[in-house]
C-alpha positions in Angstrom: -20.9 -5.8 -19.2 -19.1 -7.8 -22.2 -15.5 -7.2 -23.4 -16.8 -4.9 -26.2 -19.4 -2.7 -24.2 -18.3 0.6 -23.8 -16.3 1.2 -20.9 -16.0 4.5 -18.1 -13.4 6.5 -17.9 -11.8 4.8 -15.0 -12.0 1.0 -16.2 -10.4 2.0 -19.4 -7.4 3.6 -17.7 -7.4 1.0 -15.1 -7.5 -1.8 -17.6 -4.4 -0.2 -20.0 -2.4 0.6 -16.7 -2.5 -2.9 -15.3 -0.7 -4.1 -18.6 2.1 -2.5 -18.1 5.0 -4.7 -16.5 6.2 -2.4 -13.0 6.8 -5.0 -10.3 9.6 -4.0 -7.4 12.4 -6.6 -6.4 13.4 -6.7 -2.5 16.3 -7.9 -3.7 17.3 -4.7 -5.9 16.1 -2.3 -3.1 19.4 -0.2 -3.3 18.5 1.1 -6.5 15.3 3.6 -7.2 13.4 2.3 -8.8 14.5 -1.6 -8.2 13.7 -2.4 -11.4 13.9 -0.7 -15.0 10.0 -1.6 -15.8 9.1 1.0 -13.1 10.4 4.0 -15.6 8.4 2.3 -18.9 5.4 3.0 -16.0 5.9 6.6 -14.9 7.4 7.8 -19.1 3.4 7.0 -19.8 2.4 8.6 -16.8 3.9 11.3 -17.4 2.5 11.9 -20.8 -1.0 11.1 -19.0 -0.8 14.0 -16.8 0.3 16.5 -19.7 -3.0 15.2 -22.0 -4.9 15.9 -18.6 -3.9 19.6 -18.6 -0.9 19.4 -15.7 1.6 22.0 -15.5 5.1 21.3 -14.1 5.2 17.6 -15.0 8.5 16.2 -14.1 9.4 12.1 -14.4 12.5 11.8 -12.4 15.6 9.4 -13.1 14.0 7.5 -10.2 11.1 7.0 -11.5 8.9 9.8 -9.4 6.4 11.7 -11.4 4.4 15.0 -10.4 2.8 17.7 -11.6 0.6 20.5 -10.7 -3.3 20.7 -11.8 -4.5 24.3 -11.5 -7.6 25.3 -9.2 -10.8 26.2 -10.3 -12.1 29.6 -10.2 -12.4 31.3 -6.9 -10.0 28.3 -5.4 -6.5 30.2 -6.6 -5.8 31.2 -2.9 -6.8 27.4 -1.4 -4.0 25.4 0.3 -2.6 22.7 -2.6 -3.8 19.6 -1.7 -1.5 16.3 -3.0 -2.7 13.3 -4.1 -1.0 10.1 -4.5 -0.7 6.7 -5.4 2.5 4.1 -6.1 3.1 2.7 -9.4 5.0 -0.9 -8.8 2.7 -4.0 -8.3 3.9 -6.8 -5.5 6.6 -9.6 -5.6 4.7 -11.9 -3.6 2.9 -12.8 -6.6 3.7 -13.5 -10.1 2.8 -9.9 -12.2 4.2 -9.6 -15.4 2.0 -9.6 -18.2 -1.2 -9.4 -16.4 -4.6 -10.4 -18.3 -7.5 -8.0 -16.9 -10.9 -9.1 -17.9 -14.3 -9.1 -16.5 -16.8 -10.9 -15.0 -20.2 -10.3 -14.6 -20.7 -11.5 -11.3 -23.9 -14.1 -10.6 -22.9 -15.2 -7.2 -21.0 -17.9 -5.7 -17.8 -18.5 -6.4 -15.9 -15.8 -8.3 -13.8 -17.6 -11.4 -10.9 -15.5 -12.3 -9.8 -17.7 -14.8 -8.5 -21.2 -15.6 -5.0 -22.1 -14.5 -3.9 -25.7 -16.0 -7.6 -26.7 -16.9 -8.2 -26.1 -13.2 -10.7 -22.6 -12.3 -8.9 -19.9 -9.5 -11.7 -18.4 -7.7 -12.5 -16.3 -4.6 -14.8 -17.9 -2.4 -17.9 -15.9 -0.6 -15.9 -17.6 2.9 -12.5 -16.1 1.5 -14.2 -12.6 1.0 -18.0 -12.3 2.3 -18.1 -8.6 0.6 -18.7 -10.9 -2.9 -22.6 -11.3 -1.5 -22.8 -7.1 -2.2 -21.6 -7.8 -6.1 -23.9 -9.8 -7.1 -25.3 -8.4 -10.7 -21.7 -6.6 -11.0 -18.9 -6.9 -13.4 -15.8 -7.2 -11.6 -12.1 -6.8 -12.9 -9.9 -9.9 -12.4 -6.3 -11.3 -14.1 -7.2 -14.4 -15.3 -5.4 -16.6 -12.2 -1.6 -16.5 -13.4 -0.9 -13.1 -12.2 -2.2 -10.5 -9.6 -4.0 -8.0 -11.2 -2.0 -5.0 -9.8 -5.3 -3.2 -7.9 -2.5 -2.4 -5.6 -2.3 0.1 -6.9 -2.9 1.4 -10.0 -7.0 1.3 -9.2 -5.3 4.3 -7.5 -3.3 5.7 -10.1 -6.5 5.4 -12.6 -9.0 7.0 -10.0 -6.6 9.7 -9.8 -6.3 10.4 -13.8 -9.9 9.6 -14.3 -10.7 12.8 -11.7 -8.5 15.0 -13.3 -10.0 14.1 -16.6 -13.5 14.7 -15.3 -12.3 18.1 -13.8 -11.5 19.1 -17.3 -14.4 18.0 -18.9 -16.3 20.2 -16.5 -14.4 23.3 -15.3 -17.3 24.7 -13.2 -16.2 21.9 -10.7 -14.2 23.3 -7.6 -11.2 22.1 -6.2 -8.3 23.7 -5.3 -4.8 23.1 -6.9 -3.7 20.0 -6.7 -0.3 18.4 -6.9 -0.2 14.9 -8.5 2.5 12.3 -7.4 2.5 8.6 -8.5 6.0 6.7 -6.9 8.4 3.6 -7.1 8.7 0.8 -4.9 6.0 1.7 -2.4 5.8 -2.4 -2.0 9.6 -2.8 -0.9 9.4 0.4 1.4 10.7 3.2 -0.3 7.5 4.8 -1.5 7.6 8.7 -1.2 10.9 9.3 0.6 13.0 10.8 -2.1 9.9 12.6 -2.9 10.4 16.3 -2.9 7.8 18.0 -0.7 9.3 21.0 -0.9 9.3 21.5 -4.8 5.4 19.7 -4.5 4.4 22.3 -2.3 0.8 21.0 -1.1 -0.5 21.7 2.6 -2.1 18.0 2.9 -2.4 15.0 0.7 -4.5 11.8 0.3 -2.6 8.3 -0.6 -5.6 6.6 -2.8 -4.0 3.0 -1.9 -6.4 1.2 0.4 -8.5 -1.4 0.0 -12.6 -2.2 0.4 -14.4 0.5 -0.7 -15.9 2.8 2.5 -12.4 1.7 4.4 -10.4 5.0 5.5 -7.0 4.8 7.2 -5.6 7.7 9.4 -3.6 5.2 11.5 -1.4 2.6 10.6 1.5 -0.4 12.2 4.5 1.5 13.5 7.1 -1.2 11.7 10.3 -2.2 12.6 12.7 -4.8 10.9 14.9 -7.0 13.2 17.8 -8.5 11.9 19.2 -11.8 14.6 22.7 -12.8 13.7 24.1 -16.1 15.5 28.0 -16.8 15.8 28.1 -20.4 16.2 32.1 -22.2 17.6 32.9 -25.3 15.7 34.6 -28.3 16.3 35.2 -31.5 15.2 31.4 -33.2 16.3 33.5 -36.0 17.9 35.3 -33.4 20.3 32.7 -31.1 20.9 31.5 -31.2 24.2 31.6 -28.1 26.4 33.1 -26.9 23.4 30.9 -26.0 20.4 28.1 -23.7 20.3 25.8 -24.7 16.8 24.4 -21.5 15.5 21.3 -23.3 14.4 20.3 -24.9 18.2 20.6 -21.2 19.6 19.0 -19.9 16.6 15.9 -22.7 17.0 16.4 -21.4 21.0 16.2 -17.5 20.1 12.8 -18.1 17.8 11.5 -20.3 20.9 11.8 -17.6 23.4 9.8 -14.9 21.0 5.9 -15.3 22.0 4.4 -17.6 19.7 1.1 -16.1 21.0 2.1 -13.1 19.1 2.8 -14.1 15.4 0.6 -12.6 12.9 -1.5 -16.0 12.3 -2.7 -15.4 15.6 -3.8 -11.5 15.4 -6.0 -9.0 13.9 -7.8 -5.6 14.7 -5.2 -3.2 17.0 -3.3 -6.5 17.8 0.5 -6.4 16.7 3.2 -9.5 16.2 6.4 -10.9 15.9 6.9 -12.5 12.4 10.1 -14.2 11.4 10.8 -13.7 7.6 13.3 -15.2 6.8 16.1 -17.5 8.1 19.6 -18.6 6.3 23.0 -20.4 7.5 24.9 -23.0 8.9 25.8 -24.9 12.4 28.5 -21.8 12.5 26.4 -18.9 11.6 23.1 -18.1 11.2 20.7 -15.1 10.2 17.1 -14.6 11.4 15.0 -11.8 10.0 11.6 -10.7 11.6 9.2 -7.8 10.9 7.4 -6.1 14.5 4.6 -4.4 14.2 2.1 -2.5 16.6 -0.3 0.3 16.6 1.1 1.2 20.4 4.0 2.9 20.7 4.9 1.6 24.4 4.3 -1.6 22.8 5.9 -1.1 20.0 8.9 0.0 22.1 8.5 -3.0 23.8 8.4 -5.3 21.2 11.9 -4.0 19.9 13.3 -4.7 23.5 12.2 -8.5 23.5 14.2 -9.0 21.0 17.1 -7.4 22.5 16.1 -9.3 26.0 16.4 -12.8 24.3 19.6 -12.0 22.7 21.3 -11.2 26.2 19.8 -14.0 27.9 21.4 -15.8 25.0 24.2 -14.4 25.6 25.0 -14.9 29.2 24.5 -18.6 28.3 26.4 -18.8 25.3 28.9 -16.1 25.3 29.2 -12.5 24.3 28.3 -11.4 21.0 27.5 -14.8 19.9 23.9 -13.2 19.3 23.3 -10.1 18.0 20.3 -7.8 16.9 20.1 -5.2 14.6 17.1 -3.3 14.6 15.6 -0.8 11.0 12.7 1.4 11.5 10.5 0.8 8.7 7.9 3.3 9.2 5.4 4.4 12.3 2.2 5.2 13.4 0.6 8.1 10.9 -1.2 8.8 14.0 1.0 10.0 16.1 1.4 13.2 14.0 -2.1 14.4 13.4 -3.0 17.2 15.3 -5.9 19.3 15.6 -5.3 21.4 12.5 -5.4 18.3 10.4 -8.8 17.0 11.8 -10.4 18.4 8.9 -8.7 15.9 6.9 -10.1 13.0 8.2 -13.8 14.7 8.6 -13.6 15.7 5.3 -12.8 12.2 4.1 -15.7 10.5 5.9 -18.2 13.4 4.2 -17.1 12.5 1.1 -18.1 8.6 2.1 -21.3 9.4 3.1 -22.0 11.8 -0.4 -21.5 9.1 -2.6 -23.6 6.8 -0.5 -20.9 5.1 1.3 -21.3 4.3 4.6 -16.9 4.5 6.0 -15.2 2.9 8.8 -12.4 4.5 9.8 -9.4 1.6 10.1 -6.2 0.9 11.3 -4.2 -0.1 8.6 -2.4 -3.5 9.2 0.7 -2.3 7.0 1.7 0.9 5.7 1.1 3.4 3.4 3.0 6.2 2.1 0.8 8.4 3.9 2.7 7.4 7.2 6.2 8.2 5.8 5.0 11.3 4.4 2.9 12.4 7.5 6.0 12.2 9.6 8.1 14.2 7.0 5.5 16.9 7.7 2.8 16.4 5.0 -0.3 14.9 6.8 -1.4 12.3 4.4 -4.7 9.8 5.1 -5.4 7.1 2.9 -8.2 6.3 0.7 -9.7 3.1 -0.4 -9.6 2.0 -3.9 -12.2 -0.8 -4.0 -9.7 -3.9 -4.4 -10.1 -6.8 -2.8 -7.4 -9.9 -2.3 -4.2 -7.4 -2.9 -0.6 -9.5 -3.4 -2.7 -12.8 -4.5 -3.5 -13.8 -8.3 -7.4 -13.7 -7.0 -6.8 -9.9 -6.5 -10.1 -8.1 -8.0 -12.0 -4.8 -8.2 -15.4 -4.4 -8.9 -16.0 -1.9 -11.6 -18.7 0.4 -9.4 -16.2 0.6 -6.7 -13.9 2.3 -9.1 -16.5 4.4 -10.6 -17.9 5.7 -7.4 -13.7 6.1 -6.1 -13.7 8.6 -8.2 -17.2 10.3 -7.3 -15.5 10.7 -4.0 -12.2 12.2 -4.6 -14.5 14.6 -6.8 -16.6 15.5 -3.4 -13.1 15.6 -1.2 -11.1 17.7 -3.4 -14.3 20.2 -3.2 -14.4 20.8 0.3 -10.7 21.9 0.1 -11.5 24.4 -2.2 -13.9 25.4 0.5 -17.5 24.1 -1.2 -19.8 23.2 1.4 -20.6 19.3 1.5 -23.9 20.0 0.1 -22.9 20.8 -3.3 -23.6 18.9 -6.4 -21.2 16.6 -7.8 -21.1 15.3 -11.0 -22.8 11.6 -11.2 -20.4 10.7 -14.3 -17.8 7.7 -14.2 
């Protein structure tokens, strides 16, 4: 596909969303949204979902936007089902004025672009799902900037569904409450989210990644914050007398098991992973991030920590380390029941209808979908088809956005109570 052939519904959205600037800052995180680019994001959203024919369209002063999309005929009476998706792009990559283009994909390496005369590319080693898109076009930035799949490939799959719903009206699905957040990437995501005044029964997060992958589990995730109170003295007078923060500090990372660092795990396997660290010989701050599927381990990665700071303590003094510990989020799991089962059945059906074969995985991070499943709205996620999220060699092949949105078409059916035999529309 050249620049100038026409493009589907989904790349064109896709394509205009990624342009606008909407990147959260950590460092701003006690303001919703963290920065004012978020708002430029959800105005136009907002004026998306009222072209698309949503009622109840609010855009928040934090940046939030819903709105309501009526069912089809016969559905009225059908539980409202939400779907979601986050509109801020990472800061662990440059992304403001991102360049989407595409490739047609011939194999080998994948060249997003030239950077200083020199190409960025994705190698078949770094990703070995390149070998399936071979003959496709692919959407890349062109290597200065992520391309913000993560995740406004979500957002568009989203729009592009509703917009095929009201091209064809004879489609069922049952009401369905839109909501597209701030600052899912520095951990604030849904919360101030009203689920109340968005009144669905279940919901969907479209925010994963290889196309086929489905989460329904997820890290339980803690923050750790170590503080170290050195005692200083004049270095020529010290002995038995000064404690340097940045020997116990060196001490405190020592005693966490370096088998257990994220470099060193994958699959169900959780870590320690230190973050950040700041100071002096007098005081000094250590941050970490746990994570674990298992709640008893989980549990008992939280008490390591607070284990090495009282063995530290008994050596060095009370109080001269201390650990503050933030829960982040926790296992989605944990809170599905058997009424919710459906959920991730249905999800795996609509897979298989578009000719997808899913795996169901546990997500090595978090989604949404966990806060909001432990607020009381069962929420799975859905892949979007991006590859390399957080990186300036984030792409998304074209296909997997097209057929993304074949699938939310097949989902939202069966919750309007369609058997999974039904047609669905083959349009993209």
């Amino acid at each position: 596909m050249g620049e100038n052939s026409q493009l589907s519904d989904v790349v064109e959205r896709f394509m205009r969303y990624v342009r606008v600037d909407s990147q959260s800052d950590p460092n701003n995180e006690d303001q919703t949204p963290s920065t004012p680019q978020q708002h430029e994001m959800a105005s136009m959203l907002g004026e998306e979902l009222r072209t698309l024919g949503c009622t109840d369209v609010r855009v928040d002063e934090h940046a939030y936007v819903t709105g309501s999309f009526a069912a089809s005929a016969g559905a009225e009476d059908r539980p409202a089902l939400m779907l979601c998706s986050h509109i801020d792009s990472s800061f662990d990559a440059p992304a403001s004025g991102v360049r989407p283009h595409i490739v047609h994909y011939e194999g080998g390496d994948l060249v997003h672009g030239l950077v200083d005369g020199e190409p960025v590319v994705t190698t078949l080693e770094q990703v070995p799902d390149l070998a399936d898109f071979v003959g496709q076009d692919i959407v890349c930035s062109d290597g200065t900037t992520l391309l913000s799949a993560d995740d406004k490939a979500g957002v568009a799959e989203i729009c592009a569904l509703l917009a095929r719903l009201v091209a064809n009206p004879a489609l069922p699905h049952p009401t369905l409450k839109v909501a597209f957040v701030p600052d899912e990437e520095i951990g604030h995501g849904a919360s101030l989210l009203d689920l109340g005044a968005l009144g669905a029964r279940w919901g969907y997060t479209v925010d994963g990644e290889a196309l086929g992958e489905f989460n329904y589990e997820c890290f339980s995730a803690s923050e750790a914050t170590v503080r170290v109170r050195g005692v200083m003295v004049h270095p020529g007078s010290a002995k038995n007398v000064m404690v340097n923060a940045i020997t116990v500090a060196s001490e405190f990372e020592r005693m966490i098991p370096a088998s257990e660092r994220p470099e060193h795990a994958e699959g169900r396997e959780g870590f320690y992973h230190p973050t950040g660290i700041s100071g002096s010989a007098s005081d000094v701050t250590l941050t970490y991030i746990l994570r674990d599927f298992d709640a008893a381990d989980f549990a008992r990665r939280e008490k390591t920590m607070r284990d090495v700071a009282a063995f530290l303590n008994d050596r060095y003094g009370a109080d001269t380390v201390t650990v503050s510990i933030k829960e982040q989020y926790r296992n989605m799991a944990e809170k599905f029941g058997p009424n919710d089962q459906q959920l991730i059945d249905y999800a795996l059906e609509a897979n298989r209808e578009v000719g997808i074969e899913p795996v169901a995985v546990p997500a090595r991070g978090g989604t949404d979908g966990a806060q909001l499943t432990f607020r009381g709205l069962p929420c799975p996620n859905i892949a979007t088809g991006g590859y390399n999220a957080h990186s300036i060699r984030e792409f998304v092949p074209v296909r997997s956005l097209e057929l993304t949105v074949d699938l939310l078409e097949r989902l939202v059916a069966k919750f309007a109570g369609v058997p999974a035999s039904a047609p669905a529309s083959t349009k993209s």
